[in-house]
ZAMARGU-4260 file (C-alpha; in steps of 0.2 Angstrom, whole numbers, plus 5000, padded with zeros to 4 digits):
<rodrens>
0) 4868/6394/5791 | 4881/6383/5780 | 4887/6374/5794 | 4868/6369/5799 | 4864/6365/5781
5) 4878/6353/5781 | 4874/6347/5797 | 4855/6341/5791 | 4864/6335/5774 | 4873/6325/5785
10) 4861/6317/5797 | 4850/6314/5781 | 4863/6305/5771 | 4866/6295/5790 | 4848/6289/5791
15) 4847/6285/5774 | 4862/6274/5772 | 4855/6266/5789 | 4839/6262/5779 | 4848/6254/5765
20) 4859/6244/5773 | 4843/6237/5786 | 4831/6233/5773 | 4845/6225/5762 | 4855/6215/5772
25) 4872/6206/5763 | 4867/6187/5764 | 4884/6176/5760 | 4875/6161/5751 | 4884/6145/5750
30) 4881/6134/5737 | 4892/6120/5744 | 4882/6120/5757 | 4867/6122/5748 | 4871/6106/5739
35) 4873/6097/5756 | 4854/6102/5761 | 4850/6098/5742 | 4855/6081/5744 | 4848/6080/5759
40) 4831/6088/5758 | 4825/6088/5739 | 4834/6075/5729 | 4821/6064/5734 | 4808/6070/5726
45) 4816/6083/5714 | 4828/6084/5700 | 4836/6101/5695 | 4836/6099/5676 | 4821/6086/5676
50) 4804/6083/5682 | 4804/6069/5695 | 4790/6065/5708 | 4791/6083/5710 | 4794/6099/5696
55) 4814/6102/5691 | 4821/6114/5699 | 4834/6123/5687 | 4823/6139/5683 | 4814/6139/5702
60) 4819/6158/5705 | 4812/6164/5687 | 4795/6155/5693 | 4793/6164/5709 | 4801/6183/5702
65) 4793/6193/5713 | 4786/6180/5726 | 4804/6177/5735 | 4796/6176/5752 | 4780/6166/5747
70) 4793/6153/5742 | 4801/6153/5755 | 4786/6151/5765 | 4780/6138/5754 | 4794/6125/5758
75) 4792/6127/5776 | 4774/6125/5777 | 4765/6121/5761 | 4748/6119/5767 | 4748/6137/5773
80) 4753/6144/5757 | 4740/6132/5750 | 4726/6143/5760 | 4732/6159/5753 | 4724/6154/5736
85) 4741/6163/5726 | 4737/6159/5706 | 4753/6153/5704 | 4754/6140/5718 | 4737/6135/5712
90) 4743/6130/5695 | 4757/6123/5703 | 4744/6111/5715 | 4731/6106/5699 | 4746/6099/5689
95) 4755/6089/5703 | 4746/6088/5719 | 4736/6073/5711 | 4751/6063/5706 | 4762/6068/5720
100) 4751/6073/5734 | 4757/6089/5742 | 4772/6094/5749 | 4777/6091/5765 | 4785/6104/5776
105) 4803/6105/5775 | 4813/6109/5789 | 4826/6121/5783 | 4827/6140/5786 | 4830/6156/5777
110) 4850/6153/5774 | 4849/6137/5769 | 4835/6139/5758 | 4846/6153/5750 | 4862/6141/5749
115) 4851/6128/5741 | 4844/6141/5727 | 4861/6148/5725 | 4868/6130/5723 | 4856/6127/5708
120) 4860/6143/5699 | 4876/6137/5697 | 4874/6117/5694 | 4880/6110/5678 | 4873/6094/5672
125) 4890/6081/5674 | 4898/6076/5658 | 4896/6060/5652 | 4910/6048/5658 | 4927/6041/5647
130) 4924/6023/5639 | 4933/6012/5651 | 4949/6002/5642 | 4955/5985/5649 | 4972/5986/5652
135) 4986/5977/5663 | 5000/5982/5677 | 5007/5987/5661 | 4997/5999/5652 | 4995/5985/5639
140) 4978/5978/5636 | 4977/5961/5635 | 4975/5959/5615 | 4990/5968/5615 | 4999/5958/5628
145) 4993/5940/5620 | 5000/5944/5604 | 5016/5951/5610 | 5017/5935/5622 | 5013/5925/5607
150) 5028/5934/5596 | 5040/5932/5608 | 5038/5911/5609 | 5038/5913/5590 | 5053/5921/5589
155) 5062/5909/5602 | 5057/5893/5591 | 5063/5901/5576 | 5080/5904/5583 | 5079/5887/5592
160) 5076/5880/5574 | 5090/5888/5566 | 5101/5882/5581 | 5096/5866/5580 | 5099/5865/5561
165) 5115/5874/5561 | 5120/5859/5574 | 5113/5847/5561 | 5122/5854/5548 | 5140/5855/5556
170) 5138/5841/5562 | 5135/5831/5543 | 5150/5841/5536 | 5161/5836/5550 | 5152/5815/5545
175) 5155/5821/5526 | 5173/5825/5529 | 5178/5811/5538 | 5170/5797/5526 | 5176/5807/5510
180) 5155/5805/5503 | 5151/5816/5488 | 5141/5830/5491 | 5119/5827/5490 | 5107/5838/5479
185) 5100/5853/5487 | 5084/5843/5494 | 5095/5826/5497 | 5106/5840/5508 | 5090/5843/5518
190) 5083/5826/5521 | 5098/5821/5524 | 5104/5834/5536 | 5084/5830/5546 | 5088/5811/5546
195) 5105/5812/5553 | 5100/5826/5566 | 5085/5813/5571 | 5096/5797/5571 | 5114/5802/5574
200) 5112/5820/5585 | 5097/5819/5597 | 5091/5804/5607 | 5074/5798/5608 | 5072/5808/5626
205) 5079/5822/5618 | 5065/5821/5602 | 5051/5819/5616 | 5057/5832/5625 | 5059/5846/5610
210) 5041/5842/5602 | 5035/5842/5617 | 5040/5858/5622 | 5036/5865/5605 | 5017/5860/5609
215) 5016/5862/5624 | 5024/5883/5626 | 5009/5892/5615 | 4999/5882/5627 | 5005/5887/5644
220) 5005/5907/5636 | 4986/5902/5635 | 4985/5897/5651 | 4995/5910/5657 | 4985/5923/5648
225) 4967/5917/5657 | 4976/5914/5675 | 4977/5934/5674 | 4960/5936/5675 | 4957/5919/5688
230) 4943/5928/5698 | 4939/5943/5688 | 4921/5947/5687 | 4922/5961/5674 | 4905/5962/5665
235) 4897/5953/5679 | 4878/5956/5679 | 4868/5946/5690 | 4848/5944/5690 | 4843/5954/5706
240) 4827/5949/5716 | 4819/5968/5714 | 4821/5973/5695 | 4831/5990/5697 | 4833/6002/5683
245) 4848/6012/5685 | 4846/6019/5670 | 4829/6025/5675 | 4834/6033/5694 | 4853/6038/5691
250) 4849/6042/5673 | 4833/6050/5668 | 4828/6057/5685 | 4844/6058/5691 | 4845/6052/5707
255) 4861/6055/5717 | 4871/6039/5718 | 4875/6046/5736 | 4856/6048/5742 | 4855/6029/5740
260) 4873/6022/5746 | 4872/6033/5759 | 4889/6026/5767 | 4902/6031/5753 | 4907/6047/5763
265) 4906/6039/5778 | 4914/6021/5779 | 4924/6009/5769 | 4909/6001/5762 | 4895/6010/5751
270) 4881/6001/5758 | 4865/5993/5749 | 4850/6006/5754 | 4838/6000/5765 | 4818/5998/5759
275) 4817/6014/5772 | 4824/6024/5756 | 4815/6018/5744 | 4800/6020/5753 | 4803/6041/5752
280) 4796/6040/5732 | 4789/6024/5733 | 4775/6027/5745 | 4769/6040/5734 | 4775/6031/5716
285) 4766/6015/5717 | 4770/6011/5697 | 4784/6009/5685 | 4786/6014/5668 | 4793/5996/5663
290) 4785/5986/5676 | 4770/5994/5682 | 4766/5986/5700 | 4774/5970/5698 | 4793/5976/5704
295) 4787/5989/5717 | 4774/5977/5725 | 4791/5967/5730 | 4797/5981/5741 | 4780/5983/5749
300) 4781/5964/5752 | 4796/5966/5758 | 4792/5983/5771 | 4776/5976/5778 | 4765/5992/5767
305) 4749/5992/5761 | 4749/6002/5746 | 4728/6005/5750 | 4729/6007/5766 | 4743/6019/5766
310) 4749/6007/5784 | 4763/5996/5791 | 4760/5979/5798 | 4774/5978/5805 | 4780/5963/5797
315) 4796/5962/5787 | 4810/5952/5779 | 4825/5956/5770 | 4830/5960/5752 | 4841/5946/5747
320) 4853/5959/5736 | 4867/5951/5724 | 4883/5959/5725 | 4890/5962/5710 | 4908/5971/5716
325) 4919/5957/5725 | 4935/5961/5730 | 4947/5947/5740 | 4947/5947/5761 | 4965/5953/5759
330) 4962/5968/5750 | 4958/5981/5760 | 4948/5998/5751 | 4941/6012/5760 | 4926/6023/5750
335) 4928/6034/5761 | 4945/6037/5757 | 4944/6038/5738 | 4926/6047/5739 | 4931/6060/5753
340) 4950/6062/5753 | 4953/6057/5733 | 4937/6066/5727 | 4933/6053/5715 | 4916/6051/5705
345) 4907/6036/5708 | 4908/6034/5688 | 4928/6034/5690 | 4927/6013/5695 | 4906/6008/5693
350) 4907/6016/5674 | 4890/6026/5666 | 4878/6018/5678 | 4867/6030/5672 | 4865/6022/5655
355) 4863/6002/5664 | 4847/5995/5663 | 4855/5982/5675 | 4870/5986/5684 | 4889/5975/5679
360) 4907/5976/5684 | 4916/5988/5671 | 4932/5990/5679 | 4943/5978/5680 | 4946/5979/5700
365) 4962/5969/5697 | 4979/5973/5706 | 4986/5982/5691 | 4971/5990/5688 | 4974/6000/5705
370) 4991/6002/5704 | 4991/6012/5687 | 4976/6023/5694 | 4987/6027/5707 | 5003/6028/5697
375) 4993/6041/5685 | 4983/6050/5698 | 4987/6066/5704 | 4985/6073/5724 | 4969/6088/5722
380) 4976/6099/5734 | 4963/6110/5740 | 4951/6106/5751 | 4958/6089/5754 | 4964/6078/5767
385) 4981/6076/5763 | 4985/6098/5765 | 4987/6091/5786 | 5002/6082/5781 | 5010/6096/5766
390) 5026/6100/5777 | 5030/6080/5779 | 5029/6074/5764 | 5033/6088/5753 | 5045/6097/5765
395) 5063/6091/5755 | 5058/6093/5737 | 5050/6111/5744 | 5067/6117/5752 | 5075/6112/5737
400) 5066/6122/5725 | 5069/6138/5737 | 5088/6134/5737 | 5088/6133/5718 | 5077/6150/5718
405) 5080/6162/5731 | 5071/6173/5723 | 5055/6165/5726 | 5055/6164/5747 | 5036/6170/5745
410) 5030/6156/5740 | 5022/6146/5751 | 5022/6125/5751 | 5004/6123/5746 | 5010/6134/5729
415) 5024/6129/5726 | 5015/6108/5726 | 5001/6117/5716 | 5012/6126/5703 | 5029/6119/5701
420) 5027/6100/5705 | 5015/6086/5703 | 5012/6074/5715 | 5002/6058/5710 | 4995/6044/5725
425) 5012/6034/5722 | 5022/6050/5728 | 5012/6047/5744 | 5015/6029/5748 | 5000/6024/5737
430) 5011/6009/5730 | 5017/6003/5747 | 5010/5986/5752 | 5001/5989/5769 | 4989/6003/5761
435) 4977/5989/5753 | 4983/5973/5763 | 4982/5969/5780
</rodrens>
């Protein structure tokens, strides 16, 4: 009798665990990925923590409590949900469906809807980024450096000066001496010691040369000064032919820099984005809060659309863009490379775009400018390009901190770079030559 009650105890406890574990299957949601497919899919229309062509995003899940599914129905086919006639969908339609249209079906599946909601429970907004400081090679800024500059020539025509009148001096006592004159007054000593420097000490070639040294050195730390920024455009803001507010897109709607400049991640240059992209709001967003039609109407022109008609004719011609960022033909710098393998911020060398009503250069973008990012910056070593070369370029300095502590063999390279030494670009060759010209 015990043994078949333990039997159906155990068969019931089977199947019950069985149903638990069917009807609640483990998903492993990946908000990495679910930013990708963000980026991707949303950020055209929707912001997380602000209302954009569509509603934010940040408390999406609190919205739809109890409707998971619908949701999930409702991006991959909207107009279906539409029929169901759900209150809350209705309430949603009535406030945007007449300023946005409705949605269009996304194609994304289950997973990545649930990588793309577990991506925006954990976003932070960014924090704002650190006021930029003009500085040299040096670490100086350049008040700094003018001043020091400055200094130093005052201090060199102060000894060459004193020299000068020591020489003057020696060389009347030595007249005085010989002639057996009577000592001069105090001021007769000084005229006297500048007229006999002028007449008997230094020729007229001499004279020419020394005032015209003395007026012509603060000038050439003048010129030296501004030849150090002889084709730097810092605070460069050109007049574009489309009036773009980044303060507007990257700012208060909060636009990925990447949805734009799409080829930051993929190639050396970030690219100026096509009419195509702006066409994904635009087609829908046919006025501006500063500018009404006027600026948007250029984009149309420029796509062949008719705002009216909702059509393409077809006919187009470019957007003559001014670029703003110049860097010399020898200077070779990869995006790619800082964005994907550095994992830089855009905000890093392009300053707060998202508070420029027109976009300027901030950064200096000068030789010495790069060199002291790469002196200062350290190598993130997770999830980076470099972990492939670890044992190369680590390999010595690794060994020897094994052979100073045996008693740590368990720890591997990657901790050892991570924990007990710093590695900054210049540690990797970021200093040599042939890394920015070629």
């Amino acid at each position: 009798m015990l043994r078949n009650r333990l039997s159906s105890a155990l068969r019931s406890l089977l199947a019950l665990s069985f149903i638990v574990f069917t009807a609640t299957p483990i998903i492993a949601q990946d908000a990495a990925n679910g930013e990708n497919v963000f980026k991707a899919v949303c950020a055209s229309c929707h912001m997380i923590d602000k209302d954009m062509t569509g509603p934010k995003l940040m408390d999406v899940t609190d919205r739809w409590a109890g409707k998971e599914e619908l949701l999930k129905q409702w991006i991959k086919n909207p107009s279906e949900v539409k029929k169901l006639g759900d209150p809350y969908v209705t309430e949603l339609l009535q406030k945007w469906e007449p300023k946005s249209g409705l949605m269009a079906a996304q194609a994304v599946n289950d997973a990545e809807i649930d990588d793309i909601l577990a991506y925006i429970a954990a976003y932070v907004p960014p924090a704002p980024p650190k006021e930029e400081v003009k500085e040299n090679g040096n670490g100086l800024t350049f008040d700094e450096m003018s001043l020091a500059l400055l200094l130093v020539v005052g201090i060199l025509l102060v000894i060459l000066i004193m020299l000068l009148g020591l020489k003057a001096k020696l060389g009347k006592a030595i007249a005085l001496k010989e002639e057996g004159e009577a000592k001069p007054s105090f001021i007769g000593e000084i005229i006297a010691d500048i007229k006999y420097f002028i007449t008997e000490q230094m020729n007229p070639t001499i004279l020419v040369l020394t005032i015209g040294g003395i007026v012509t050195l603060p000038v050439l730390v003048i010129v030296f000064l501004n030849i150090q920024d002889l084709g730097s455009q810092q605070g460069y803001a050109p007049d574009q032919p489309i009036k773009f507010s980044h303060k507007l897109h990257a700012g208060k709607y909060n636009i990925d820099c990447q949805y734009c400049h799409t080829g930051v991640e993929k190639s050396k240059n970030a690219n100026i984005p096509s009419a195509n992209i702006c066409m994904n709001c635009h087609k829908v967003v046919q006025s501006g809060p500063t500018y009404g039609t006027e600026e948007i109407a250029k984009i149309y022109a420029a796509i062949g659309f008719d705002p009216d008609k909702q059509t393409y004719s077809g006919q187009t011609k470019p957007i003559e863009w001014v670029r703003i960022h110049n860097l010399p033909d020898h200077v070779n710098f990869n995006h790619q490379q800082h964005v994907v393998a550095g994992n830089l911020d855009c905000e890093n060398c392009h300053g707060n775009v998202r508070e420029m009503e027109v976009v300027q250069q901030v950064s200096l973008l000068e030789m010495g400018w790069c060199i002291n990012c790469h002196r200062e910056t350290e190598v993130a070593i997770d999830n980076n390009f470099y972990q492939e070369h670890y044992q190369q370029v680590f390999e010595d300095d690794y060994n020897q901190f094994i052979k100073d502590n045996p008693k740590k063999q368990d720890v591997g390279i990657k901790e050892f770079v991570k924990e007990h030494k710093r590695y900054t670009i210049a540690d990797l060759g970021g200093l040599e030559c042939q890394r920015c010209h070629y």
